[in-house]
LUMVEXSE-411449 format. One record per atom (N, C-alpha, C): residue number from 1; atom name; y, z, x. Coordinates in Angstrom, 2 decimals, decimal comma, m for minus. Each point is the difference from the previous one (the first is absolute). Example, Ala and Ser with C-alpha at 12.3 -4.5 7.8 and 13.67 -1.06 7.14 Angstrom:
<pt><minu>1</minu><volum>N</volum><v>m5,69</v><w>7,80</w><u>13,19</u></pt>
<pt><minu>1</minu><volum>CA</volum><v>1,19</v><w>0,00</w><u>m0,89</u></pt>
<pt><minu>1</minu><volum>C</volum><v>1,20</v><w>0,00</w><u>0,90</u></pt>
<pt><minu>2</minu><volum>N</volum><v>1,05</v><w>m0,72</w><u>m0,35</u></pt>
<pt><minu>2</minu><volum>CA</volum><v>1,19</v><w>0,06</w><u>0,82</u></pt>
<pt><minu>2</minu><volum>C</volum><v>1,09</v><w>0,73</w><u>m0,77</u></pt>
END
This chain:
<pt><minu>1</minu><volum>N</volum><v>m19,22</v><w>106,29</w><u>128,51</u></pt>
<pt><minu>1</minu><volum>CA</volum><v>0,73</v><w>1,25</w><u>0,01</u></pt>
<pt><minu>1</minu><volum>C</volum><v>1,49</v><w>m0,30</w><u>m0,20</u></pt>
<pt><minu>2</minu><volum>N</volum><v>0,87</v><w>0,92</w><u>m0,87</u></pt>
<pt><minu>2</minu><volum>CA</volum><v>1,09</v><w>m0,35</w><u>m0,70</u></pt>
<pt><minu>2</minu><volum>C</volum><v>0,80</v><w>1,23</w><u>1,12</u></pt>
<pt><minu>3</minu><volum>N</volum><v>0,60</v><w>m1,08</w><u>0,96</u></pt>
<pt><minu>3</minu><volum>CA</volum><v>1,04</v><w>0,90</w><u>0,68</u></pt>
<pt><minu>3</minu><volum>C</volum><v>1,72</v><w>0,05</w><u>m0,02</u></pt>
<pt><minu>4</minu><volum>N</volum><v>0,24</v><w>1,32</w><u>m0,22</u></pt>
<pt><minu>4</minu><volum>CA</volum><v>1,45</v><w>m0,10</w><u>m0,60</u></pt>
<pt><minu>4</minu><volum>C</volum><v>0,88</v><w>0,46</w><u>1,16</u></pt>
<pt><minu>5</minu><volum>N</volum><v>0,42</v><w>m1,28</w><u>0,13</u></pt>
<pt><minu>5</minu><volum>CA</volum><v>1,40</v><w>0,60</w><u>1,07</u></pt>
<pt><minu>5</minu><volum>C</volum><v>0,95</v><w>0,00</w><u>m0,53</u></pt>
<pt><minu>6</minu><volum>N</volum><v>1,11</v><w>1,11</w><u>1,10</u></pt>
<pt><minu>6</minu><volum>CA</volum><v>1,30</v><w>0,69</w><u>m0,23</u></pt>
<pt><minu>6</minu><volum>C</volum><v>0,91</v><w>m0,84</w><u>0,14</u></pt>
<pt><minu>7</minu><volum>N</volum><v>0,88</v><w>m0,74</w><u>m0,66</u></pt>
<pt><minu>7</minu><volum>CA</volum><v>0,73</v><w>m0,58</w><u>0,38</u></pt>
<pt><minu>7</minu><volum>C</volum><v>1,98</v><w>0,97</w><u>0,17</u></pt>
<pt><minu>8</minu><volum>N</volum><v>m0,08</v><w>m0,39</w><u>1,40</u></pt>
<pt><minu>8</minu><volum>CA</volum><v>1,53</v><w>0,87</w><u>m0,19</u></pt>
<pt><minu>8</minu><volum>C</volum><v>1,28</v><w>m0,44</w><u>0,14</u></pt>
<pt><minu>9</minu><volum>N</volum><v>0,70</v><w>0,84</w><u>m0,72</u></pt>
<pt><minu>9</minu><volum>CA</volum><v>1,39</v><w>m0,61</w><u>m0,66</u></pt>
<pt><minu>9</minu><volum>C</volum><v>0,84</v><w>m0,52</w><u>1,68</u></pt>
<pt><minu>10</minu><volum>N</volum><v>1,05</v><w>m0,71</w><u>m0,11</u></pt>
<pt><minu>10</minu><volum>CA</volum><v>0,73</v><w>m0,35</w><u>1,20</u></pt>
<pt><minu>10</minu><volum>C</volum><v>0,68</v><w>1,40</w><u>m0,10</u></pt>
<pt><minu>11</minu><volum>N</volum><v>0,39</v><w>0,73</w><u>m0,60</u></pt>
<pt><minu>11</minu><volum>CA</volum><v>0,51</v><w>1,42</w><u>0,56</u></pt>
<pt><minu>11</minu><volum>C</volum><v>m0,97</v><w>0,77</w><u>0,89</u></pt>
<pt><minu>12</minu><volum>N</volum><v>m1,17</v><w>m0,09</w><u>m0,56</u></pt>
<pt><minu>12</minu><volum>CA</volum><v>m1,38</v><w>0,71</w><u>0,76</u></pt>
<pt><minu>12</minu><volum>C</volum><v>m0,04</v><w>m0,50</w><u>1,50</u></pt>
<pt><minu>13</minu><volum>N</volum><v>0,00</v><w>m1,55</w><u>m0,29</u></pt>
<pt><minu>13</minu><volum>CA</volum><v>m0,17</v><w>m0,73</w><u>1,43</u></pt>
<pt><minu>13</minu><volum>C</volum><v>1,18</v><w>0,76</w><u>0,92</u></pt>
<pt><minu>14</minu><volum>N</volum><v>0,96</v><w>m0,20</w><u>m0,08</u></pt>
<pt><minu>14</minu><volum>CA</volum><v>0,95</v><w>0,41</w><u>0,65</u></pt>
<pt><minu>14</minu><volum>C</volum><v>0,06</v><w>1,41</w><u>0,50</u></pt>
<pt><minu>15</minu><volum>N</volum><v>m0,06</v><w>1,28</w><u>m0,67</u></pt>
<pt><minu>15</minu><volum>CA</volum><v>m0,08</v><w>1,06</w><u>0,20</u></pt>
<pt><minu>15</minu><volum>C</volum><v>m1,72</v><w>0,09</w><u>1,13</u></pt>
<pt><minu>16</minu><volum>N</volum><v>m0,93</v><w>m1,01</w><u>0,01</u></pt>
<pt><minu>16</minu><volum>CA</volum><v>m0,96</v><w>0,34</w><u>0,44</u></pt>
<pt><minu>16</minu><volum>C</volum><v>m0,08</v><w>m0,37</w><u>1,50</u></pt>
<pt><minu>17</minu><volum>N</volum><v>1,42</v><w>m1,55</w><u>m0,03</u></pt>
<pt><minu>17</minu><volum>CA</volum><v>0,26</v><w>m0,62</w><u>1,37</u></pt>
<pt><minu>17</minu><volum>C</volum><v>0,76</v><w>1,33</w><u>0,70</u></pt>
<pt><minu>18</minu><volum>N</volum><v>1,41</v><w>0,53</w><u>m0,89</u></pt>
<pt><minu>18</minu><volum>CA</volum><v>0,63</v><w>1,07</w><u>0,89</u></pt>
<pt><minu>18</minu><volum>C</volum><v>m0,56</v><w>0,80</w><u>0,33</u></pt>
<pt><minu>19</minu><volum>N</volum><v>m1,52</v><w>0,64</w><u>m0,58</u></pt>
<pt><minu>19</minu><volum>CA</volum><v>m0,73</v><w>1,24</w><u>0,26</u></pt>
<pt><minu>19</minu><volum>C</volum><v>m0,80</v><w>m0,93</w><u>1,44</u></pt>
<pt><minu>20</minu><volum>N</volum><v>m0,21</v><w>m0,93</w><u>0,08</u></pt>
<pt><minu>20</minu><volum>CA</volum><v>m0,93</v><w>m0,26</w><u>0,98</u></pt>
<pt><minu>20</minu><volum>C</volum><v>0,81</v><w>m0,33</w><u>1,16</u></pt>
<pt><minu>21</minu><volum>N</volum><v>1,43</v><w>m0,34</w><u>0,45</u></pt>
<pt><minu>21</minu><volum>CA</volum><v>0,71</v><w>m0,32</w><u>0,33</u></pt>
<pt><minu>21</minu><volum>C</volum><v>0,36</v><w>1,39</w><u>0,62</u></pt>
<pt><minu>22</minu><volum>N</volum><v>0,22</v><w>0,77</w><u>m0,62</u></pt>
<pt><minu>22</minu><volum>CA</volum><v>0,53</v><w>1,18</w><u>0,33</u></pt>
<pt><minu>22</minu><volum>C</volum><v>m1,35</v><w>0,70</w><u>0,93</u></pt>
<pt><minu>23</minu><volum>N</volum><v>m1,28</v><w>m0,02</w><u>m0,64</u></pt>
<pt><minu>23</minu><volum>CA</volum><v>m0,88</v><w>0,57</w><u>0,77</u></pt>
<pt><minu>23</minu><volum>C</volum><v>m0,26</v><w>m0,85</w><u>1,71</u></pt>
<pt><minu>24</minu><volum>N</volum><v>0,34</v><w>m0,91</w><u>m0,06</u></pt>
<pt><minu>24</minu><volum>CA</volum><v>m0,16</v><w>m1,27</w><u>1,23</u></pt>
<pt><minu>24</minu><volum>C</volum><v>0,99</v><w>1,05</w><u>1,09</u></pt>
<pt><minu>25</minu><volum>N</volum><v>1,57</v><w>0,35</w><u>m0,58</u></pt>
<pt><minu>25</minu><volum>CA</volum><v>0,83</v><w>0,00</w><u>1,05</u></pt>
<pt><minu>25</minu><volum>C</volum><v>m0,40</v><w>1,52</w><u>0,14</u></pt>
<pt><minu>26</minu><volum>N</volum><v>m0,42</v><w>0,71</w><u>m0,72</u></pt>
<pt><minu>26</minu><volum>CA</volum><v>m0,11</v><w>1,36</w><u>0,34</u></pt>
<pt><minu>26</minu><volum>C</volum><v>m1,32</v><w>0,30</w><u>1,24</u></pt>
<pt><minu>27</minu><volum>N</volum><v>m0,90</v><w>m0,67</w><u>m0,17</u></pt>
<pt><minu>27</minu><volum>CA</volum><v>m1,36</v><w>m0,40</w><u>0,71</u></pt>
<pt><minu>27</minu><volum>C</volum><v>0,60</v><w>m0,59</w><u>1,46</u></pt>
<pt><minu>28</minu><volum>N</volum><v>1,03</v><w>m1,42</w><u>m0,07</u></pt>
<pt><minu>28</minu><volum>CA</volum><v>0,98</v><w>m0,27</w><u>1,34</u></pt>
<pt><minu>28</minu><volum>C</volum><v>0,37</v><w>1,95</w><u>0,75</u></pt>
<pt><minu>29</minu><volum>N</volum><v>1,05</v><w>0,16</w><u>m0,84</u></pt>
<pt><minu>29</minu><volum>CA</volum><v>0,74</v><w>0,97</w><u>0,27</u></pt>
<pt><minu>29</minu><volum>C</volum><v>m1,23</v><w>1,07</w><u>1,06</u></pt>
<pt><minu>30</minu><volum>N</volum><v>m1,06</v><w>0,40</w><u>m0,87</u></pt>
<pt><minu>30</minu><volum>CA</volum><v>m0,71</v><w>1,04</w><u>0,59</u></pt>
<pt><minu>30</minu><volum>C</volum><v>m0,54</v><w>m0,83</w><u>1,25</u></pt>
<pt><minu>31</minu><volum>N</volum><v>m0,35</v><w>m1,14</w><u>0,38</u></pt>
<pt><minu>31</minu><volum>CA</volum><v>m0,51</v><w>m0,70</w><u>1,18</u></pt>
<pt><minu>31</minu><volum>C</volum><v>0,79</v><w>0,63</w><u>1,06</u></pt>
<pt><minu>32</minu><volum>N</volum><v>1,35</v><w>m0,43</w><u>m0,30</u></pt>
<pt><minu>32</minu><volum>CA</volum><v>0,92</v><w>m0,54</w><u>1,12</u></pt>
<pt><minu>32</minu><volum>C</volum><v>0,15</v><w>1,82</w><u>0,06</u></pt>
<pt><minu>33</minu><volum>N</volum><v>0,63</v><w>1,10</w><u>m0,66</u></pt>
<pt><minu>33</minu><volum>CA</volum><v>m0,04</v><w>1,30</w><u>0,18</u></pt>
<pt><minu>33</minu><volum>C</volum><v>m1,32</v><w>0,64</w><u>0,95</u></pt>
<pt><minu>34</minu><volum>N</volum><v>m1,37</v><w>m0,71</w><u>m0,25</u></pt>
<pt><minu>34</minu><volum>CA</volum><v>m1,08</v><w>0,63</w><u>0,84</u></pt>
<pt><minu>34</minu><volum>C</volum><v>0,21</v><w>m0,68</w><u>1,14</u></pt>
<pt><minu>35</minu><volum>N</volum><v>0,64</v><w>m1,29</w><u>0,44</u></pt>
<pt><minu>35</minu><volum>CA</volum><v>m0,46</v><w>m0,59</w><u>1,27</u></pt>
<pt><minu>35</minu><volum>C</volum><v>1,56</v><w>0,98</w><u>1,09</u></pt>
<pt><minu>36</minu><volum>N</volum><v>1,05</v><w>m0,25</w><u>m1,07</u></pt>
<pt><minu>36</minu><volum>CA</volum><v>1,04</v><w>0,75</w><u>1,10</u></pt>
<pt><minu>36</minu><volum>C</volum><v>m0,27</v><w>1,45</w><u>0,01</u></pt>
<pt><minu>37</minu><volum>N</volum><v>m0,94</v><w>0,67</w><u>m0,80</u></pt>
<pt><minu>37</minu><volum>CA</volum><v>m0,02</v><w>1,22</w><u>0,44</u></pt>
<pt><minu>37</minu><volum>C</volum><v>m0,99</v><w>0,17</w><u>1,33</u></pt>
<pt><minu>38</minu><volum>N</volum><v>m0,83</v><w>m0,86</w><u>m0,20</u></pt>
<pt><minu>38</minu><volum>CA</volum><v>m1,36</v><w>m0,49</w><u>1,03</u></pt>
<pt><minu>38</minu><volum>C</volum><v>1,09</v><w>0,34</w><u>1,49</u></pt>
<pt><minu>39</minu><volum>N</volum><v>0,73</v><w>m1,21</w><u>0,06</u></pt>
<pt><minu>39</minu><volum>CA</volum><v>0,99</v><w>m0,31</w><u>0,98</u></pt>
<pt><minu>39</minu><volum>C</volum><v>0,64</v><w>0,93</w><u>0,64</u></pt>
<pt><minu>40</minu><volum>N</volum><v>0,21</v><w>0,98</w><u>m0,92</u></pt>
<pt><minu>40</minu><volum>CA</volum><v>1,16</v><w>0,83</w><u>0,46</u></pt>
<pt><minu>40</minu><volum>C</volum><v>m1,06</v><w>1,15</w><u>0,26</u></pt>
<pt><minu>41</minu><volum>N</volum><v>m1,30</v><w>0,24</w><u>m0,63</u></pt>
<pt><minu>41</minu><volum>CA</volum><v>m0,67</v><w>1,05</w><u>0,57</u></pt>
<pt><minu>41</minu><volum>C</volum><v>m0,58</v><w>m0,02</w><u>1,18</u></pt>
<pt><minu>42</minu><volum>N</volum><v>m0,27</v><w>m1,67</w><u>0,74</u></pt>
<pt><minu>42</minu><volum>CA</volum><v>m0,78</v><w>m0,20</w><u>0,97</u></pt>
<pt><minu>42</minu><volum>C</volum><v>1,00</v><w>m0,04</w><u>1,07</u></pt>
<pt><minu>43</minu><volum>N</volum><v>1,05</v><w>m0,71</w><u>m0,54</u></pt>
<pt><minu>43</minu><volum>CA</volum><v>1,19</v><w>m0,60</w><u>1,16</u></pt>
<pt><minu>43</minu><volum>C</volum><v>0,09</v><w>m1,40</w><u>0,37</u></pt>
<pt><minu>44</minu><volum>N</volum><v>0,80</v><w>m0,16</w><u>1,05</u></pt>
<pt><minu>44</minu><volum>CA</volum><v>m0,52</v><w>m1,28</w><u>0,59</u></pt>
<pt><minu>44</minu><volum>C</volum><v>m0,96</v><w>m0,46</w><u>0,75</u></pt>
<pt><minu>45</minu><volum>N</volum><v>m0,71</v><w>1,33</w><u>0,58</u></pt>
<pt><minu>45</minu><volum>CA</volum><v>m1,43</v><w>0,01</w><u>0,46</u></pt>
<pt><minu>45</minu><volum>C</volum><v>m1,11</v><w>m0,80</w><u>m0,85</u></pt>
<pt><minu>46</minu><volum>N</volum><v>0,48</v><w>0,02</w><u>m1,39</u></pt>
<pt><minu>46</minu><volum>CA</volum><v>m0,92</v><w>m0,62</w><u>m0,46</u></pt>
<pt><minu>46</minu><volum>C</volum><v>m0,32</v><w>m1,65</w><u>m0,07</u></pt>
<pt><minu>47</minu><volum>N</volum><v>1,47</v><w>m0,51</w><u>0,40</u></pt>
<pt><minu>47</minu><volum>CA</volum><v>m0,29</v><w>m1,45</w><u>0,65</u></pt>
<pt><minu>47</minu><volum>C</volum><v>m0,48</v><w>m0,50</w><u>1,42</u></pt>
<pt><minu>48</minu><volum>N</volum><v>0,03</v><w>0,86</w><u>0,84</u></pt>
<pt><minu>48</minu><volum>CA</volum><v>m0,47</v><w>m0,26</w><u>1,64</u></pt>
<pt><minu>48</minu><volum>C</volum><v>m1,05</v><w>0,22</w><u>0,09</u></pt>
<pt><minu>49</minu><volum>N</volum><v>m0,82</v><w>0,56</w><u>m0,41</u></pt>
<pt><minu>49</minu><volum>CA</volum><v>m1,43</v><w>0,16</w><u>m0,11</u></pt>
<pt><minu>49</minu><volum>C</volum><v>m1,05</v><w>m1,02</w><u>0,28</u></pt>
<pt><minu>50</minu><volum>N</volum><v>m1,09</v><w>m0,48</w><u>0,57</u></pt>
<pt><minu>50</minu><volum>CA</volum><v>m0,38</v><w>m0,99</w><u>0,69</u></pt>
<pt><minu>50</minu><volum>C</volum><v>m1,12</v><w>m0,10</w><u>m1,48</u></pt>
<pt><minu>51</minu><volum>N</volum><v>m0,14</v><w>m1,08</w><u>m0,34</u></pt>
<pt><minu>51</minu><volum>CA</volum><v>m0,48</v><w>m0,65</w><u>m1,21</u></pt>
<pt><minu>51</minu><volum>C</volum><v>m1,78</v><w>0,11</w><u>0,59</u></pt>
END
């Protein structure tokens, strides 16, 4: 079987690192936004709590 791969330009590469790069910190960003909203909805009650 005759398989044809894409080979992509170093402009491609690059634009595909900043797109993935960019999706990484935005994915960070929403973590850290759900855990301090967590925080701030529960309080500090939410650390004393017996495990």
């Amino acid at each position: 079987m005759d398989e044809e791969r894409i080979v992509l330009s170093e402009r491609q590469k690059k634009a595909q690192r900043s797109r993935s790069i960019a999706i990484g910190l935005a994915l960070a960003a929403f973590v850290v936004l759900v855990y301090f909203g967590s925080v701030l909805k529960f309080g500090a009650a939410l650390f004393n709590r017996p495990i």
